[in-house]
N, C-alpha and C positions, 0 to 999 in steps of 0.2 A: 390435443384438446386444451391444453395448458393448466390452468390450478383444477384441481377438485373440487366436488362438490358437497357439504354436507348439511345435515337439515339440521341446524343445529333449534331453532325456534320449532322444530316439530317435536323435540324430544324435552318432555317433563318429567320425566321419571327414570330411574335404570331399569324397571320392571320392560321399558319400551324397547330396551336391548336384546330382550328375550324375545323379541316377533321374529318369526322365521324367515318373512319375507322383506326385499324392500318397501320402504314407506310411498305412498301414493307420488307422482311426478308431483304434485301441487305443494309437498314438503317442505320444496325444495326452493320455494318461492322464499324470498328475504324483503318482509315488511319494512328491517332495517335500514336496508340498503337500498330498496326501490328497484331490488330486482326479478327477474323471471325466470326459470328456466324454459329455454327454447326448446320447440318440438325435438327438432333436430338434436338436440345439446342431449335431451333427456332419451332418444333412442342410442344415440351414442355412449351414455352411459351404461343404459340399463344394459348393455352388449360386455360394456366393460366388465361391470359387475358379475354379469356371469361367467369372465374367464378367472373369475378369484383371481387369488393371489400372484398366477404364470407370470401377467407382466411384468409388474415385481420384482419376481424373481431372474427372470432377464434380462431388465436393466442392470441389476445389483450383481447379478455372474458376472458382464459387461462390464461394469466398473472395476471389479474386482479383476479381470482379464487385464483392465487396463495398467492398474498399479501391479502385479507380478510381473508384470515388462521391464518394472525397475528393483523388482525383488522385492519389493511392498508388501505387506496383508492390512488392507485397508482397516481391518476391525482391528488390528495389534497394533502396527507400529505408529500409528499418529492420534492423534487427539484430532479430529475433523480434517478439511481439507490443509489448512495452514501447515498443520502439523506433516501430514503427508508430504508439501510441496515443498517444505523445510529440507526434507530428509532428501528427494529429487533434487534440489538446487546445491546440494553438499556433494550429493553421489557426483551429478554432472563435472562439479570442482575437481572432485580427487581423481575420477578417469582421465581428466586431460590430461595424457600424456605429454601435452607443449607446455602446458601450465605448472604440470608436478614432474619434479626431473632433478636426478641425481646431479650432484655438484661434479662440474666439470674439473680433477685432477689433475693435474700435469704429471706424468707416468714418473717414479723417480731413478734415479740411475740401476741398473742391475745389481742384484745382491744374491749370496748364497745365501741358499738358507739353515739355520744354525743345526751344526750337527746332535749340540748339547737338548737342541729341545726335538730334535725328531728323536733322537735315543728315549727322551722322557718320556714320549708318547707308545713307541714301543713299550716302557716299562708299567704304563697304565693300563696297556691293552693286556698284557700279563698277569697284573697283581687280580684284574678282571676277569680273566677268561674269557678275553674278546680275542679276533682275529686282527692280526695288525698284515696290513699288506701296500702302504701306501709308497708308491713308486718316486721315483725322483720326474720319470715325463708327466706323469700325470699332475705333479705339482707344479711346474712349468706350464701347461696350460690352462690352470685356475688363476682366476684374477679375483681382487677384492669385490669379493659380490656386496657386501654391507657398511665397507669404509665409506662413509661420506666427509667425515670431517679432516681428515688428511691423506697424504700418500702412505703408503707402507715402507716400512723401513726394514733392516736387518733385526733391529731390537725391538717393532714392533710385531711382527709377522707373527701369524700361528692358525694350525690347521684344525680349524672345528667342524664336527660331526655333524650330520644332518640330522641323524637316526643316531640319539643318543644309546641304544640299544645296539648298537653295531659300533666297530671299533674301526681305530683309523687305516681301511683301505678305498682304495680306487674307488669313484662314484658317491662316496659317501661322506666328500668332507670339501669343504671351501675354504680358502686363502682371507683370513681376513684378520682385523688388530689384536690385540689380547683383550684390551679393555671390552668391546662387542664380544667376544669371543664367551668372555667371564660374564656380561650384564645375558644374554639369549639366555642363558642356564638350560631350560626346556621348552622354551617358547618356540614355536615352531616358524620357521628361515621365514614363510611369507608373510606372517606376522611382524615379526622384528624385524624385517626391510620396511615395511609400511609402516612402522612406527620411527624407524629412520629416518624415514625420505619427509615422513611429517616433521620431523625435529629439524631438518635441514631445510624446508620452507616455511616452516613457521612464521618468519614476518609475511606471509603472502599468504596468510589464510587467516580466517575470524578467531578470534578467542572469545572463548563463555567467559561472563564476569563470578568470580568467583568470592570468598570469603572476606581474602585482604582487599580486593578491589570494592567495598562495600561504599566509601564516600563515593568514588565515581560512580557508581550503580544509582545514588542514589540524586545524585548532580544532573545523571540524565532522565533519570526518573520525571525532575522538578521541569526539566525542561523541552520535555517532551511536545512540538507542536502537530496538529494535522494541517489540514487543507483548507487556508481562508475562503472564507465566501465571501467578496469586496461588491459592495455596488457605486460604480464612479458617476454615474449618471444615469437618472430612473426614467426618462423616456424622452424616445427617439423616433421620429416616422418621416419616412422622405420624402419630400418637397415640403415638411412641416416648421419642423425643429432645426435650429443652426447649428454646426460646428463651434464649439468655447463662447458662443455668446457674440462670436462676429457675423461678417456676412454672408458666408457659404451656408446652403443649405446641406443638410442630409440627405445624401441619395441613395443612400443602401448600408442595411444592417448586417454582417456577416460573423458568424460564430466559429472557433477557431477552438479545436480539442490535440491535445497532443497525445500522440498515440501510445498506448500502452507506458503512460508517464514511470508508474513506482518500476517498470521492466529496465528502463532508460536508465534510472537512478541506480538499480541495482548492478548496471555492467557499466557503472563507471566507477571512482576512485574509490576503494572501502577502506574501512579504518584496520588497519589488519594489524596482526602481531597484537602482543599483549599489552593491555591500555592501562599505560602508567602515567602518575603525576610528578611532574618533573621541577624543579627549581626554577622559579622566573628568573630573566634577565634583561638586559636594557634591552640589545639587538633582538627580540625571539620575534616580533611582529617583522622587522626585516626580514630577518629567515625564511618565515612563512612562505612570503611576499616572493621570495627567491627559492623558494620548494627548499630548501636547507630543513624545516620542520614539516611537520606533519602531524594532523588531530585536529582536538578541542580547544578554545579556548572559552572562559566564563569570562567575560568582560564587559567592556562599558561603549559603546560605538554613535556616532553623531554624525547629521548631515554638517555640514558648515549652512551658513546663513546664507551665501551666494548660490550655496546650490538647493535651496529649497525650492525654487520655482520650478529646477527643474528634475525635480522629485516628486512637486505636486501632487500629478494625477493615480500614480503609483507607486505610494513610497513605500524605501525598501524595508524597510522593518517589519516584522512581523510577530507578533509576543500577545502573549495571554496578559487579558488588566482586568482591574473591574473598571467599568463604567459609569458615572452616574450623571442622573437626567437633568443634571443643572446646565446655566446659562454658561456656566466659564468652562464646561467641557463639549457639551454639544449645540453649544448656538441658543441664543433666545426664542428663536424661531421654533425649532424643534422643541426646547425644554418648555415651553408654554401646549404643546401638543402631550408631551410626557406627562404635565400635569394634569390636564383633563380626564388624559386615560389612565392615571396613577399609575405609571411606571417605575418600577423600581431599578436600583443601580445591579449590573448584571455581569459577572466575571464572560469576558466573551475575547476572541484572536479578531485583532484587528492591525491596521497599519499604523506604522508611525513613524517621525522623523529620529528617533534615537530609540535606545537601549541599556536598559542599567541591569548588571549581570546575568548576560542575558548569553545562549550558549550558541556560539559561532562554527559551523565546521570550514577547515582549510580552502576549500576553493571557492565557499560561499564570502569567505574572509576577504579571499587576493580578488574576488569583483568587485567588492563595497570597497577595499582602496583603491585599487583602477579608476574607480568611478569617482575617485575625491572625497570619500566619507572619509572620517576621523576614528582610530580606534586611540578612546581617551586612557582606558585602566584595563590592564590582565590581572585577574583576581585568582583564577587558575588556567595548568594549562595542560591539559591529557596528550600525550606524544603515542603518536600511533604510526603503525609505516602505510604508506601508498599502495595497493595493489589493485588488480581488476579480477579476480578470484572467478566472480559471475558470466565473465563475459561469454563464455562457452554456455551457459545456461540459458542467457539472455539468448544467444544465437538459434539454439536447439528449438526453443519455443516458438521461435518467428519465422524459422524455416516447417516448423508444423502445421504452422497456420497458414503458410502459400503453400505448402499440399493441400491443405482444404480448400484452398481457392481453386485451386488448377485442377482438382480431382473429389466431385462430390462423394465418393464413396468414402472418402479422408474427412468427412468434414465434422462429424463426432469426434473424431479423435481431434481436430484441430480447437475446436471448441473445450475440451477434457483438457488441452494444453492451454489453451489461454486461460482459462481458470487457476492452472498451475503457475502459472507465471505472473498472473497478479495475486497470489499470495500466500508466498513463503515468507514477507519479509513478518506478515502477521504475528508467529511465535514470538518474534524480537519483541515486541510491543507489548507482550499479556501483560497485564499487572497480575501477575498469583498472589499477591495480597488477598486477592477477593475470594481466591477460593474456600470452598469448605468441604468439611466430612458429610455427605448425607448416611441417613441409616433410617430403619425403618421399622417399627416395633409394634406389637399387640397388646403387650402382657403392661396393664396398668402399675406394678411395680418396676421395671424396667426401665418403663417408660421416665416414672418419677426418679430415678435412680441418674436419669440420662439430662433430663435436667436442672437439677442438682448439681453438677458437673460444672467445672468454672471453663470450660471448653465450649458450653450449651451457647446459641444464637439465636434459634425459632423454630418454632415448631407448626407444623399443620396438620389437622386432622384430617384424616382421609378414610376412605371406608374402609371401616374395621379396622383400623390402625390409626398411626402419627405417620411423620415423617419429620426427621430429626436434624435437624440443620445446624453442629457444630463447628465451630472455628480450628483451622489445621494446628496441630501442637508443633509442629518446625514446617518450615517452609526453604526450601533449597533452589534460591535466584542466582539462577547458570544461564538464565536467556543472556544472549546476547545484543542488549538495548543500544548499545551504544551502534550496531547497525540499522537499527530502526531508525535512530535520530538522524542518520547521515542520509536516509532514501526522504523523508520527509524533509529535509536542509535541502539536498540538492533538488528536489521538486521544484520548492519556491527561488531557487539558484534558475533552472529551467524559464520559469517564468517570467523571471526580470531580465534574462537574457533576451524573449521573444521581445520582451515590451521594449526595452532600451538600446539593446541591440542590434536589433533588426528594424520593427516598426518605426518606433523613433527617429533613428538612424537614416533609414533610407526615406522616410516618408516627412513633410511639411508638417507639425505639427498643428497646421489650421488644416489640415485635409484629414484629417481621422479625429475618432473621439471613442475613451473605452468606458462602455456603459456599464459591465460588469467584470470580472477577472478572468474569462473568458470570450465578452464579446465587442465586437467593433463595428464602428459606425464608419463610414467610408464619405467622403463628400467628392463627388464627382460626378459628369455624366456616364451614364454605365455603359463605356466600351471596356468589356474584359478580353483577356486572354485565357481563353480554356475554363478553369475552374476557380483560381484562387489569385492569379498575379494583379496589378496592375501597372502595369510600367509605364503607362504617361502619369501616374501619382512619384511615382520615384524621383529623386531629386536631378536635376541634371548632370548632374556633374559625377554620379553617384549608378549613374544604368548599367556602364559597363560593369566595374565593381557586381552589382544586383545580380546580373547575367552569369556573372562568374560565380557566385556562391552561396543562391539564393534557395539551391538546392542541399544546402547546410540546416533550413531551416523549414522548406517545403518537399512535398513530395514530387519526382519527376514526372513530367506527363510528354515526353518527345517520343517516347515509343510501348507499345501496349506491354509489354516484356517489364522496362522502366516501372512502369506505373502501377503494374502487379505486386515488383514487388516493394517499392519502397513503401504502398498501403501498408505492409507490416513490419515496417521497422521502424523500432520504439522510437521514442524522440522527435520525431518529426508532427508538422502540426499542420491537421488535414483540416478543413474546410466543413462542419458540422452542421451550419443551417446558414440560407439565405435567404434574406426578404425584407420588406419595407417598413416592417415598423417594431418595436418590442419598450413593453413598459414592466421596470424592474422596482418591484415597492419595497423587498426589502431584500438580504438573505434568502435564497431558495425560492423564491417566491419572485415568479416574474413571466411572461406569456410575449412570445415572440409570434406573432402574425404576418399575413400578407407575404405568404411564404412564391420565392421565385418559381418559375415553369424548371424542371428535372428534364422530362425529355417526351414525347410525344409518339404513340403509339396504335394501330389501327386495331379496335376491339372486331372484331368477326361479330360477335351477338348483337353488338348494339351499330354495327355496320356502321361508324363513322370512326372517326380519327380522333382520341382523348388524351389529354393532358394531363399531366402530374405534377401536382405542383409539390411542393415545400409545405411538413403537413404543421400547423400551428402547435409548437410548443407550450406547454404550460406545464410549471410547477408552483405548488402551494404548499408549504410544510405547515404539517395539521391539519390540512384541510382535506376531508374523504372529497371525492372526484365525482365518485356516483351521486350522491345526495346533495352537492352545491353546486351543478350543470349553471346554475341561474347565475351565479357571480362567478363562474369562471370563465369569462367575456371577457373581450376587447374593449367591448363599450364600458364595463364594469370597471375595470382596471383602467384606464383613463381618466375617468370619476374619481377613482382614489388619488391623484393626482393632481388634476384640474379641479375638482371642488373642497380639496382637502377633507375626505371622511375615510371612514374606515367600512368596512365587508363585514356583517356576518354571515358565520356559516352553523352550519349544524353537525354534528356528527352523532352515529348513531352504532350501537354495538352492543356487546356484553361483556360484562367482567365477574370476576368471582369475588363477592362480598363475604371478607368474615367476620362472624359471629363471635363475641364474646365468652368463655363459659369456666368455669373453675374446676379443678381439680384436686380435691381438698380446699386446701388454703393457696394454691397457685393459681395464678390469673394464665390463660392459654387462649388459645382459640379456640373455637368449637367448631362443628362441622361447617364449611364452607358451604356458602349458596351462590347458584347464577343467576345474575340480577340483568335485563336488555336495559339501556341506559338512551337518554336521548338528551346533547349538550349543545344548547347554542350558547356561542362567546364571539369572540372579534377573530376572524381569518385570517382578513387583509386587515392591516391595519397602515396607515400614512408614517407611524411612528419608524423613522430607520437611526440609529444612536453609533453607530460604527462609520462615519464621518459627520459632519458637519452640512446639513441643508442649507444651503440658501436662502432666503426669503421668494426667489423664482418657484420653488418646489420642486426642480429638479436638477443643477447643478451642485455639488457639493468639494468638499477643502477636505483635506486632512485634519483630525486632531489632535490636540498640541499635548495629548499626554502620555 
C-alpha cells in the first residue's frame, strides 16, 4: 500500500483518541494536500486495521531475523540502520580470512628447549598443587599459536596454559614467547590471538580518532564535503538547442547514475592505520605522486591558466564558500536578477578553478597532477597507510543483490542488503556535537531545578509534563571521520574520472554537452548500440582502445549472464533516463521530458500492442508535487527560462506553534498548538548563483572565486 494513512485534520481534540472506532473514510480526505482517499485505498485499509498490530509485528520479527544472521539485536547494538551497517561492514572485515592473516614467519632453526625453565614449571605446578605432566612429544608438535611478531627462539620459548586452573600437562598448554606468555595473564587464548592478529594488521584496518588526534578530528570535521548539485547548462531539447553554442544540434538527452557510488568508494583505498601528522618536506607531493606517502593533505591547489578551458565545463574543485549576488562574482546578468528578488550571499559547495587550504585525499591528489593542476602550499599532512579493508563487504552486498535478481524469493533480503551497504559509512559523519540529554519531568520543582542547570538547552511542554532538552556534559569523538572524508573525496574522484576520462577522452567535445553533474546531451543522429554506447561518436583513432575498456566504465551487454551481473557492481555508470528534452533552473530542480520508447508489449485487456516510454522526471526542492501539478510542466519550466520569471507555488501543511508562558519569573514555552499553514513564495525561481549565466539564459562559465 506504501505510506500510511492518518487523519490528521480530522482530529481537534485528544478527547477524539478515546473513540472506539475508526473515523469515518471521509477523515481521511486532506484539504491540505488536495487529496482523497480512494475506494479501494480505504477498504484496504480498514482490512488492515483490523489485523492490529500482527503486521507490525512481522515485519519487525523479520528484520530482527535479518540482523541475528550477523549476531546483531537491532534494538541493542546500533543506533538506527547506519549504526547497524557500521558493525556488518567491520564484522565482514575481521572474518576475511584472506584479508586478516597471521604474519608469515620463516620457521627458525631447531632448538632444545630449556631444561632450567621446564624444571621451573614443574616447580610451579608444585608450589600449586597442580598436576604437572607435560611430555617432551607433545612439546614437539605445538607450535607458536600467538607469536606473530617474531620467530621463537631458545631464550624466547615458553609453555603457557590454556586453563589457568590446570597445570602444565599434555592438551592444556601452547608453545609460545614469554612476553605473550606474561601480557594473556587470564585472558582467554581466543581472545588474545584476535587481539594479536589485530595488532599485527593494524595499518590495514580503520582507527577511531581518539583524544591526541583531536586537531585532525577537527581538520576533517572543517572539511568535510557531500555531493555537489552542478547545473552546466539549463536547457536542452533535440533538434532545438545547439551543442556549445556551434553548429550541431541536440539529438538526445541521456542520464548517466553510477551505481551504488558511496559502496565503490568504500572498497577502494581507505585511509587505514593510525592517522598521524607528520613533518612537511620538500619531496612529500613527489611521494604522493609515486604512492611513497599516503593520506591527507590541507593545501593550496590551482588550475594553471592554459588549462582552464579545459576545466571549463567541470572544474575540478569542489569546496564550501559563501557566495554573494554581486556583479564581480556571478555575472551582471544574474546579479541584476538577485537584486530584484533580494538575494542574499549564501555559504553553498560549488566548483571552482583553485583551492586555498582546502583538504585533498591521495588518489584524488596524484589525478589533479596527472591532469596538470598545480599543488601550490602543504599546510598539513595526515600520513595514513593504503588498504582495501571493505572490499569483501562491498562484494558480500552486490552478490546479495544478484540473488535478488536471479531469485524473487531473495529479493527482500537483497533490498535489507542494499540498504546495508549504502550506509555504514553514515556513523563516520555524525557530528555528536549536536547531541543532547533528553529527560522528562512533572513535578514543577524539578522541573525548575533542571533549568537552572548550566547544562539546560530547551524545554517543551507536553501533556502533563516538559520535556527537558540539556546539552551532554563530555562527549567522546571515536567516530572515525577521517573515512567519511575519503568515501565522499573519492566520489567526486569517480566523477571527474567519467567526465575527463572517459567522455571527454573518447568523445569530440562538440558532440556532447553536460547539462547537469549527472546528465548529458548527446549530438547525433540516434543510431545506438544496445542501451548506452555510441561508437560512431568515439573518436577514430580511439574505437579500438573504447572496445577494449569501455567496460571499465559501462555495464556489459554481450551476454544476459554479463549484464545481470555487472547491473550490480558498484562503480559502473548505467544508463538512468532517456529522452529529448530537460530544462534545469537550478540545484534539484529540473524536469526531464519526452522520455524515449523502453520496449513494447501486447496488453490482453485492451487487445492491442502498448508502449513504454521514458516516464518524465521531475524534481523541485520545496516544492509539494501534489498542490503545484499546474507549474510542474514542461511548458512551465521553459517559461522560466525563455521569459525569464520565476514559479510560484504553494505549500500546504501543519506545524506545531509554541506559545509563550512563564514559570515564575522564567520565560518557557507553554503548551504547544497545531496550527494547518498555507505558504505561497517563489518555487522556481530563474535565479541559479553557483556559476555564472550568460546573458543567453542558458549557458554558463565557472566562478572565479
Amino acid at each position: 500500500m506504501g505510506k500510511g494513512f492518518f487523519p490528521y485534520e480530522y482530529l481537534t481534540s485528544y478527547d477524539m483518541l478515546d473513540e472506539p472506532g475508526l473515523p469515518p473514510r471521509s477523515a481521511f480526505d486532506s484539504k491540505l494536500r488536495s487529496t482523497k482517499l480512494a475506494d479501494k485505498d480505504g477498504s484496504a485499509f480498514m482490512w488492515y486495521n483490523d489485523l492490529d498490530v500482527i503486521p507490525f509485528m512481522k515485519a519487525i520479527k523479520e528484520q530482527m531475523k535479518f540482523f541475528h544472521g550477523f549476531g546483531l539485536d537491532m534494538f541493542h547494538d546500533g543506533v538506527s540502520l547506519p549504526g547497524l551497517a557500521e558493525k556488518i561492514m567491520y564484522q565482514t572485515c575481521y572474518e576475511d580470512e584472506n584479508y586478516i592473516q597471521p604474519r608469515e614467519i620463516k620457521p627458525p632453526e631447531p632448538f632444545e628447549f630449556g631444561k632450567k625453565r621446564l624444571e621451573s614449571y614443574r616447580q610451579q605446578d608444585k608450589k600449586t598443587n597442580r598436576k604437572f605432566n607435560l611430555t617432551m612429544d607433545h612439546r614437539a608438535a605445538r607450535k607458536a599459536e600467538l607469536c606473530v611478531l617474531a620467530p621463537l627462539t631458545k631464550k624466547t620459548a615458553s609453555a603457557d596454559r590454556i586453563n589457568n586452573f590446570k597445570g602444565h600437562i599434555n592438551g592444556n598448554i601452547i608453545i609460545t614467547c614469554k612476553s605473550c606468555n606474561c601480557a594473556r595473564k587470564d585472558i582467554p587464548i581466543h581472545v588474545f590471538k584476535q587481539r594479536k592478529l589485530l595488532q599485527h594488521n593494524a595499518n590495514r584496518l580503520i582507527y577511531s580518532i581518539d583524544e591526541e588526534q583531536k586537531e585532525i578530528y577537527d581538520l576533517m570535521k572543517r572539511n568535510i564535503t557531500g555531493g555537489p548539485s552542478i547545473i552546466f547548462n539549463r536547457f536542452a531539447k533535440a533538434g532545438f538547442t545547439v551543442i556549445r553554442g556551434g553548429k550541431k544540434k541536440c539529438m538526445k538527452i541521456i542520464g548517466y547514475d553510477a551505481n551504488a557510488l558511496y559502496l565503490w568508494c568504500l572498497m577502494n583505498d581507505m585511509p587505514c592505520g593510525r592517522p598521524v601528522t607528520i613533518p612537511l618536506y620538500d619531496e612529500l607531493i613527489d611521494d604522493i605522486f609515486a604512492d611513497k606517502q599516503f593520506g591527507f593533505i590541507e593545501g593550496d591547489i590551482e588550475t594553471p591558466e592554459h588549462l582552464k578551458a579545459y576545466f571549463k565545463e567541470m572544474t575540478p574543485i569542489f569546496k564550501n564558500g559563501v557566495i554573494e549576488p554581486t556583479g564581480e562574482v556571478i555575472g551582471d546578468f544574474m546579479a541584476d536578477v538577485g537584486k530584484k528578488e533580494n538575494k542574499k550571499a549564501g555559504r553553498k559547495l560549488f566548483g571552482s578553478y583553485f583551492g586555498k587550504q582546502i583538504l585533498i585525499y591521495s588518489p584524488l591528489l596524484k589525478w589533479y597532477l596527472a591532469h596538470g593542476m598545480v599543488a601550490t602550499k602543504v599546510h598539513t599532512f595526515v600520513k595514513c597507510h593504503t588498504a582495501r579493508p571493505f572490499k569483501k563487504f562491498g562484494e558480500k552486498v552486490s552478490d546479495a543483490r544478484r540473488a535478488g535478481d536471479a531469485d524473487k524469493s531473495k529479493a527482500v533480503l537483497a533490498e535489507a542488503m542494499k540498504l546495508v551497504g549504502n550506509s555504514p559509512y553514515g556513523c563516520a559523519a555524525m557530528n555528536k556535537t549536536k547531541h543532547r540529554d533528553v529527560v522528562y519531568s512533572s513535578d514543577d520543582v524539578d522541573i525548575r531545578n533542571k533549568i537552572e542547570h548550566y547544562l539546560f538547552k530547551d524545554l517543551e511542554e507536553l501533556q502533563g509534563g516538559c520535556e527537558i532538552s540539556n546539552r551532554k556534559r563530555n562527549i567522546t569523538l571515536y567516530n572515525p571521520i577521517h573515512m567519511a572524508v575519503a568515501v565522499y573525496l573519492l566520489a567526486k574522484l569517480r566523477m571527474l574520472e567519467f567526465y575527463y576520462d572517459c567522455i571527454d577522452f573518447y568523445f569530440d567535445c562538440s558532440d556532447f554537452e553536460y547539462c547537469t553533474r549527472k546528465w548529458t546531451q548527446i549530438a547525433d543522429t540516434l543510431r545506438l548500440v544496445r542501451r548506452t554506447h555510441f561508437p560512431d561518436l568515439v573518436k577514430p583513432e580511439l574505437r579500438e582502445h573504447f572496445e577494449a575498456y569501455k567496460h571499465e566504465w559501462f555495464p556489459r551487454d554481450d551476454t544476459p549472464e554479463h549484464a545481470a551481473y555487472d547491473k550490480r557492481t558498484p562503480g559502473l555508470l548505467k544508463e538512468e533516463w532517456r529522452g529529448n528534452a530537460m530544462v534545469s533552473i537550478a540545484s534539484k530542480t529540473y524536469i526531464c521530458y519526452e522520455g524515449d520508447l523502453i520496449k513494447k508489449y501486447f496488453d490482453e485487456k485492451a487487445g492491442d500492442t502498448v508502449e513504454v516510454h521514458h516516464k518524465t522526471k521531475c524534481s523541485a526542492k520545496g516544492v509539494q508535487k501534489s498542490n503545484n501539478k499546474d507549474i510542474l510542466t514542461p511548458e512551465k519550466f521553459e517559461s522560466v527560462i525563455k521569459e525569464r520569471v520565476s514559479l510560484e507555488a504553494t505549500n500546504r501543511g501543519f506545524r506545531i506553534v509554541k506559545a509563550i508562558d512563564f514559570l515564575d519569573d522564567l520565560r518557557i514555552s507553554a503548551q504547544p498548538k497545531m496550527q494547518t499553514y498555507e505558504l505561497t513564495n517563489v518555487g522556481c525561481s530563474f535565479f541559479y548563483d553557483k556559476r555564472i549565466v550568460l546573458e543567453d539564459r542558458i549557458s554558463t562559465i565557472p566562478l572565479e572565486i
